[in-house]
Backbone bond lengths (Angstrom), bond angles and torsions (degrees), N, CA, C in turn:
res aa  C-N    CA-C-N  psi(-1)  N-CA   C-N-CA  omega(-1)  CA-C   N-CA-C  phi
1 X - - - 1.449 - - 1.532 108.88 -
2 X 1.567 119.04 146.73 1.216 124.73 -170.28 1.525 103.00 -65.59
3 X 1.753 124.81 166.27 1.346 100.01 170.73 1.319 100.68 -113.07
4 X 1.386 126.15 -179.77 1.458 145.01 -124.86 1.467 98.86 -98.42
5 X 1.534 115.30 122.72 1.613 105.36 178.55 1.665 82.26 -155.22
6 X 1.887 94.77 129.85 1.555 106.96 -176.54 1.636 99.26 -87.81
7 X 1.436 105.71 134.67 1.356 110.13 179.46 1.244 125.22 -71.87
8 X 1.241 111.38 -13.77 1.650 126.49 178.86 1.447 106.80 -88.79
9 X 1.100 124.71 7.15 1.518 117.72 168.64 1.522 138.49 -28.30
10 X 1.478 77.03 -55.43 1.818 81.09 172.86 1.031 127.00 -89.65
11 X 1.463 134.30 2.25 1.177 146.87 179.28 0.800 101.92 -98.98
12 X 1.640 136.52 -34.17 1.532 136.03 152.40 1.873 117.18 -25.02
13 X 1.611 76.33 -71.95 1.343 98.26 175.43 1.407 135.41 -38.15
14 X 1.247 105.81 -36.52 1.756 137.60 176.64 1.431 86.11 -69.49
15 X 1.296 116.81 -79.32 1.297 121.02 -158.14 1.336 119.97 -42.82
16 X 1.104 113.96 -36.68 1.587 133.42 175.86 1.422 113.40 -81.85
17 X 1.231 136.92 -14.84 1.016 145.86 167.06 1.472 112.98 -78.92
18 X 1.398 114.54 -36.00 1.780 114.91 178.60 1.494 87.26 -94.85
19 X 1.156 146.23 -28.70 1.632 111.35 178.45 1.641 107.60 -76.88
20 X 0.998 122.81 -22.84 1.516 117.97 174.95 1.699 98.23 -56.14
21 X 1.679 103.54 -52.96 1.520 94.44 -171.37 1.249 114.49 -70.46
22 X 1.351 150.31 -11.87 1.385 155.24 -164.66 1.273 89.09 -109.76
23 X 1.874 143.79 -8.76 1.452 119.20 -173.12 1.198 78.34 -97.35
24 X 1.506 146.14 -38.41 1.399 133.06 -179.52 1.335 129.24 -68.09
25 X 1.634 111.06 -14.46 1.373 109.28 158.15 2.081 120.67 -80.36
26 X 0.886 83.95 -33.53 1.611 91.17 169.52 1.512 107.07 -62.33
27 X 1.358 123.59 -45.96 1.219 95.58 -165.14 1.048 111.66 -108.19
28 X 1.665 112.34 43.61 1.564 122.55 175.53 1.550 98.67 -111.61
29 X 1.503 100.26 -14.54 1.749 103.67 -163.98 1.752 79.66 -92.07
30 X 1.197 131.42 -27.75 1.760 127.92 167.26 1.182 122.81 -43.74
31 X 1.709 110.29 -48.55 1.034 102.60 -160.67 1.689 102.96 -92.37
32 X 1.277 116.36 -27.73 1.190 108.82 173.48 1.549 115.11 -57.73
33 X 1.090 120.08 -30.54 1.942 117.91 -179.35 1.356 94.23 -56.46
34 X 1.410 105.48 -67.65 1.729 97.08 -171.09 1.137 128.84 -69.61
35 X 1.295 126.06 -4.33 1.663 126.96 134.49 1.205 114.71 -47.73
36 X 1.362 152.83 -51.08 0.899 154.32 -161.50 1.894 120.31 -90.43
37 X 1.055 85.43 -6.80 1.630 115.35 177.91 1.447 113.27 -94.72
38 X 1.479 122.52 -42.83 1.231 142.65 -179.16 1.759 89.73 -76.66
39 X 1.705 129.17 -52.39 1.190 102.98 -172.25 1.604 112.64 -76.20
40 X 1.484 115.53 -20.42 1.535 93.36 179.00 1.529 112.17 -71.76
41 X 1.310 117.73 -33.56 1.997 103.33 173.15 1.763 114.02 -65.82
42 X 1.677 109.99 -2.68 1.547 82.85 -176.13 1.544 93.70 -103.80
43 X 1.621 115.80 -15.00 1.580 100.21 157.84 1.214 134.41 -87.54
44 X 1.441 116.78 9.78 1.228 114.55 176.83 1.525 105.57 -85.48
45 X 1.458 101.68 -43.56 1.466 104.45 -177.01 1.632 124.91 -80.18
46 X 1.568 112.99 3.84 1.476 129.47 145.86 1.241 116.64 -69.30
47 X 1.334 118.21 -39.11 1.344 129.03 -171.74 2.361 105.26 -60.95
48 X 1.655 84.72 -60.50 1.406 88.20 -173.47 1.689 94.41 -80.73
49 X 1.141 135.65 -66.53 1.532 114.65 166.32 1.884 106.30 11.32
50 X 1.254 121.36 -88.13 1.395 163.85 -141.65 1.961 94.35 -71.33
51 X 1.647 113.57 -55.80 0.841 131.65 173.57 1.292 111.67 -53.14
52 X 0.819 133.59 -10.02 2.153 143.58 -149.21 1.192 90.61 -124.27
53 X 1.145 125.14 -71.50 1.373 127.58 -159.62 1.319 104.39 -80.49
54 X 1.392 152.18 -30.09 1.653 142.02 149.43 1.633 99.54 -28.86
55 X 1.869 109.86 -59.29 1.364 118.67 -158.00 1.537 95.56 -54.76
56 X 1.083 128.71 -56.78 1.749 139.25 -161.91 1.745 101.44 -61.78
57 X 1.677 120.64 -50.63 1.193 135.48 168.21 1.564 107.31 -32.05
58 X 1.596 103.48 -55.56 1.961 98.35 -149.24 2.076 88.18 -91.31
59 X 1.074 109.65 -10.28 1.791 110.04 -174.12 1.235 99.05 -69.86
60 X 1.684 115.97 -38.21 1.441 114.57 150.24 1.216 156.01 -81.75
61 X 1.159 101.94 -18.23 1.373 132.19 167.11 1.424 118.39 94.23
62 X 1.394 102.18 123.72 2.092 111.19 -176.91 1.182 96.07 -142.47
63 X 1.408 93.66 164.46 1.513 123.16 -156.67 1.543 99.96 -68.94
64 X 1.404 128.24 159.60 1.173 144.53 -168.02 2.020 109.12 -62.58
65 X 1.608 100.35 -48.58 1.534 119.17 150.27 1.094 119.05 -23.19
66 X 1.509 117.26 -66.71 1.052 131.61 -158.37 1.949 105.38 -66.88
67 X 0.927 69.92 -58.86 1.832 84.77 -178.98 1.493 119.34 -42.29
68 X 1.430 103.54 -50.08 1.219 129.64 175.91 1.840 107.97 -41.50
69 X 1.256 102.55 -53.16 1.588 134.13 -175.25 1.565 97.79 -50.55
70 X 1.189 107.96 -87.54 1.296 115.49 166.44 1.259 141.58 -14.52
71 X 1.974 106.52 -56.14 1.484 115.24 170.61 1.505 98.00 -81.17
72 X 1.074 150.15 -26.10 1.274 146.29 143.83 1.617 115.32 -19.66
73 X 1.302 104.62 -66.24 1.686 111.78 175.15 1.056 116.23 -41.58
74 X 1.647 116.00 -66.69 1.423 144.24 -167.14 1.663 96.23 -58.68
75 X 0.986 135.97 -54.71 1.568 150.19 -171.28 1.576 95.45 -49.48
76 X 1.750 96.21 -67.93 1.401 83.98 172.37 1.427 169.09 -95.64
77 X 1.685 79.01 20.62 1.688 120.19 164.53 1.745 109.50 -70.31
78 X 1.120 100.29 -41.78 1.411 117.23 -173.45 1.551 108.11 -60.50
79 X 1.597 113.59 -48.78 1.179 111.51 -156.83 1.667 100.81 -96.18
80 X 1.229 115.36 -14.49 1.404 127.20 172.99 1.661 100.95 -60.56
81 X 1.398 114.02 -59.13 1.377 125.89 167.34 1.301 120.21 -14.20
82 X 1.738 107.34 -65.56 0.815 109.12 -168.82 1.632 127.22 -86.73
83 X 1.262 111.60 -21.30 1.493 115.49 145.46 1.122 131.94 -48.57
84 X 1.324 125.92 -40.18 1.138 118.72 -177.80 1.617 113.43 -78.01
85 X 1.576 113.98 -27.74 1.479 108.23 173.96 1.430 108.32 -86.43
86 X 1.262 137.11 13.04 1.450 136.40 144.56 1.708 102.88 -64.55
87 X 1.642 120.45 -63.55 1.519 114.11 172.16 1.306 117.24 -33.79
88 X 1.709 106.22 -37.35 1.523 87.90 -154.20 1.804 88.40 -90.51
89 X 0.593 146.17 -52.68 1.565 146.62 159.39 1.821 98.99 -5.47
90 X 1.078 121.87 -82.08 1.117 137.94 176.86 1.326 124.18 -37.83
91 X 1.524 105.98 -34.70 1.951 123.31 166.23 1.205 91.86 -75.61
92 X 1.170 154.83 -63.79 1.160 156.29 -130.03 1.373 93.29 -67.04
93 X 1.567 106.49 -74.69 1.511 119.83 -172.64 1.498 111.90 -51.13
94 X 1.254 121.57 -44.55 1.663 117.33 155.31 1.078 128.29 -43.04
95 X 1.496 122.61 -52.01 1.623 126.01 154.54 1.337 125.27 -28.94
96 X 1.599 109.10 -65.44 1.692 116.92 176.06 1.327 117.65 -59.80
97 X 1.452 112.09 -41.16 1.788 108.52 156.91 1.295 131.09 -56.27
98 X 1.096 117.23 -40.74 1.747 115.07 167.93 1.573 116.07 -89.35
99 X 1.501 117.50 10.86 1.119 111.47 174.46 1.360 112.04 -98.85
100 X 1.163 107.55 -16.12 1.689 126.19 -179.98 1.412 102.30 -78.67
101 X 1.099 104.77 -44.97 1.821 113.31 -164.97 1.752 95.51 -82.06
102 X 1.646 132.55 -17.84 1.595 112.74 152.71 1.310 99.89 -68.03
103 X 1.479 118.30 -74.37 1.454 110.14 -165.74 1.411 129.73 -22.38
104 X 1.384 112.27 -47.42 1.614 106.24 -169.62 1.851 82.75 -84.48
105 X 1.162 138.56 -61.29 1.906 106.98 -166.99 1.596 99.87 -44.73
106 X 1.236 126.43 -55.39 1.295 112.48 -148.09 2.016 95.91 -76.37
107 X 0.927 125.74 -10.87 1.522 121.32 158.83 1.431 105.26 -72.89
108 X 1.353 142.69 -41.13 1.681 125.23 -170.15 1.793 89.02 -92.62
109 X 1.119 146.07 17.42 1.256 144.94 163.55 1.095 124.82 -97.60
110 X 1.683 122.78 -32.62 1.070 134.13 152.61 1.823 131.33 -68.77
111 X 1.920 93.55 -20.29 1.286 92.08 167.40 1.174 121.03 -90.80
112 X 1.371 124.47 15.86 1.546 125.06 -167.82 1.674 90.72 -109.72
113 X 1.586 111.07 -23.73 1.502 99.28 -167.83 1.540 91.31 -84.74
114 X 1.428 122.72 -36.26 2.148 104.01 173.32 1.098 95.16 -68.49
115 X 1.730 137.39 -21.05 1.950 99.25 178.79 1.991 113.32 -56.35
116 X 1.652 92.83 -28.06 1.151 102.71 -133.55 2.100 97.25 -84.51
117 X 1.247 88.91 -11.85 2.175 110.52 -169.16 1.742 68.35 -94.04
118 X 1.481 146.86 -109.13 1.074 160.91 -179.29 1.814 105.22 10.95
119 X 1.188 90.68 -51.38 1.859 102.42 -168.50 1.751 94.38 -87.68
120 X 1.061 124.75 -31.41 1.504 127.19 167.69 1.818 129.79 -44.80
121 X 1.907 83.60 -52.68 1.432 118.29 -165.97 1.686 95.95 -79.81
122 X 1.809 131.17 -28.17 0.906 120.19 141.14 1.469 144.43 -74.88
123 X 1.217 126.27 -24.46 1.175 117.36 149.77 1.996 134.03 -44.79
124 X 1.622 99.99 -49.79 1.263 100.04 171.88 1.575 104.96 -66.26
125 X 1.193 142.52 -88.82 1.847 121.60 165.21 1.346 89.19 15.20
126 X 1.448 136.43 -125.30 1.067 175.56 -165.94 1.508 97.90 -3.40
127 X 1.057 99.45 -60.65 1.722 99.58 175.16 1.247 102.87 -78.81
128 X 1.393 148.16 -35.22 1.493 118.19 179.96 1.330 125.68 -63.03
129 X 1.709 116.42 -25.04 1.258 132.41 -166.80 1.857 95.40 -77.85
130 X 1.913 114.71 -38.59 0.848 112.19 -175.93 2.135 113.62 -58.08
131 X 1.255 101.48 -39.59 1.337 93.65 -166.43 1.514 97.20 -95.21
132 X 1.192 118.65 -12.32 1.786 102.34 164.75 1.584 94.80 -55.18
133 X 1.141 112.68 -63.22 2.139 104.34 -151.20 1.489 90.80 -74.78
134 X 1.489 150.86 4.82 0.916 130.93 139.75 1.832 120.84 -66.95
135 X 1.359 120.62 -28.58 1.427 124.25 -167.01 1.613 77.97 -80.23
136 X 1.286 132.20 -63.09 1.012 117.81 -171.85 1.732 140.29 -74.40
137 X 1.508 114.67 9.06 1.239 151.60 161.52 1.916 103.39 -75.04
138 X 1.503 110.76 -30.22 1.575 109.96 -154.87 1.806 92.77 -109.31
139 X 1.174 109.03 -29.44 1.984 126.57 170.29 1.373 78.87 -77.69
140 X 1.309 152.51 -131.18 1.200 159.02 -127.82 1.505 110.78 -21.63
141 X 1.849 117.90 -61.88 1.317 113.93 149.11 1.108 146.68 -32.28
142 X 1.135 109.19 -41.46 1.566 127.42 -174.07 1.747 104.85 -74.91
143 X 1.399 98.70 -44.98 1.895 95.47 174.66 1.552 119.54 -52.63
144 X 1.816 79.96 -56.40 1.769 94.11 -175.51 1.220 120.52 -87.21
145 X 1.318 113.30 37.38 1.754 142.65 166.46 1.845 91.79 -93.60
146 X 1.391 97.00 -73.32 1.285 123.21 -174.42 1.474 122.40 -34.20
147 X 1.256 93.71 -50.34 1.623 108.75 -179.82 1.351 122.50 -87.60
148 X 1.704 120.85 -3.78 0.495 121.33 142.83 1.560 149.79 -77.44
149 X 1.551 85.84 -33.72 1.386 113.70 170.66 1.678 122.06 -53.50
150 X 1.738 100.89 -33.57 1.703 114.70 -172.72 1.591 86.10 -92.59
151 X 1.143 143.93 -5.52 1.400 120.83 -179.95 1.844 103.16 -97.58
152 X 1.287 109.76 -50.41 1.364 98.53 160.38 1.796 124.87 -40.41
153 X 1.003 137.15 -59.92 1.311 133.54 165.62 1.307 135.94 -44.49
154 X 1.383 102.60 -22.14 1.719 114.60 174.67 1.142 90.27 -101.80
155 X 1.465 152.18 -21.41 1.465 129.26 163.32 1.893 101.86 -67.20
156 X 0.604 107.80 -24.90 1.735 104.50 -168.99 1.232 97.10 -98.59
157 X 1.928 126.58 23.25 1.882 92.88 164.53 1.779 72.68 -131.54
């Protein structure tokens, strides 16, 4: 019997080749969120940083300028803020889109590997049945060797 070669191989292969490339786009769209995560805590904590020291400034008292400066900062800590959690909003939703788009390859990739155990699990069947009716092709001979063999001998006594 021939031995076992899944015909879908290379389409396997393909397949597995774009989820490698789609797990590396996903986890480029990862790392960028948490870039963007890392900058909203280091502007948040510029923001209140910034916020403290106005507070400490006016307990002592600074110039009207000064102040100005400050809520200036803070303003634009604020509004930085909020851009950036539009990005991260926006990564997110990029994330769940390319996370869907591994899932379903790596679901028709996994179904090619049960075609591929399935089409296996019939082949082996296939060959046991083959060399049973051969064992029993080689017993069948062997009798009707035999029986022949004992009929020749009782013609010859």
């Amino acid at each position: 019997m021939k031995s076992f070669h899944f015909k879908l191989d290379r389409v396997r292969n393909y397949k597995t080749q774009v989820l490698d490339k789609e797990k590396k786009v996903l986890g480029a769209l990862q790392r960028k969120r948490t870039e963007i995560i890392i900058k909203i805590n280091e502007t948040e904590n510029f923001k209140a940083e910034t916020a403290a020291k106005a507070q400490k400034k006016q307990a002592k008292g600074i110039s009207m300028v000064e102040m100005n400066s400050y809520s200036y900062l803070i303003e634009n800590a604020r509004q930085q803020i909020k851009l950036l959690y539009e990005q991260l909003k926006k990564a997110e939703e990029e994330i769940e889109v390319q996370r869907k788009v591994v899932v379903a390859i790596y679901q028709e990739k996994t179904g090619m590997d049960k075609l591929e155990e399935k089409l296996y699990e019939e082949y082996l069947l296939l060959e046991a049945k083959e060399q049973e009716n051969e064992v029993m092709q080689v017993i069948s001979n062997k009798l009707a060797d035999k029986t022949q063999g004992g009929d020749d001998t009782a013609k010859l006594a």
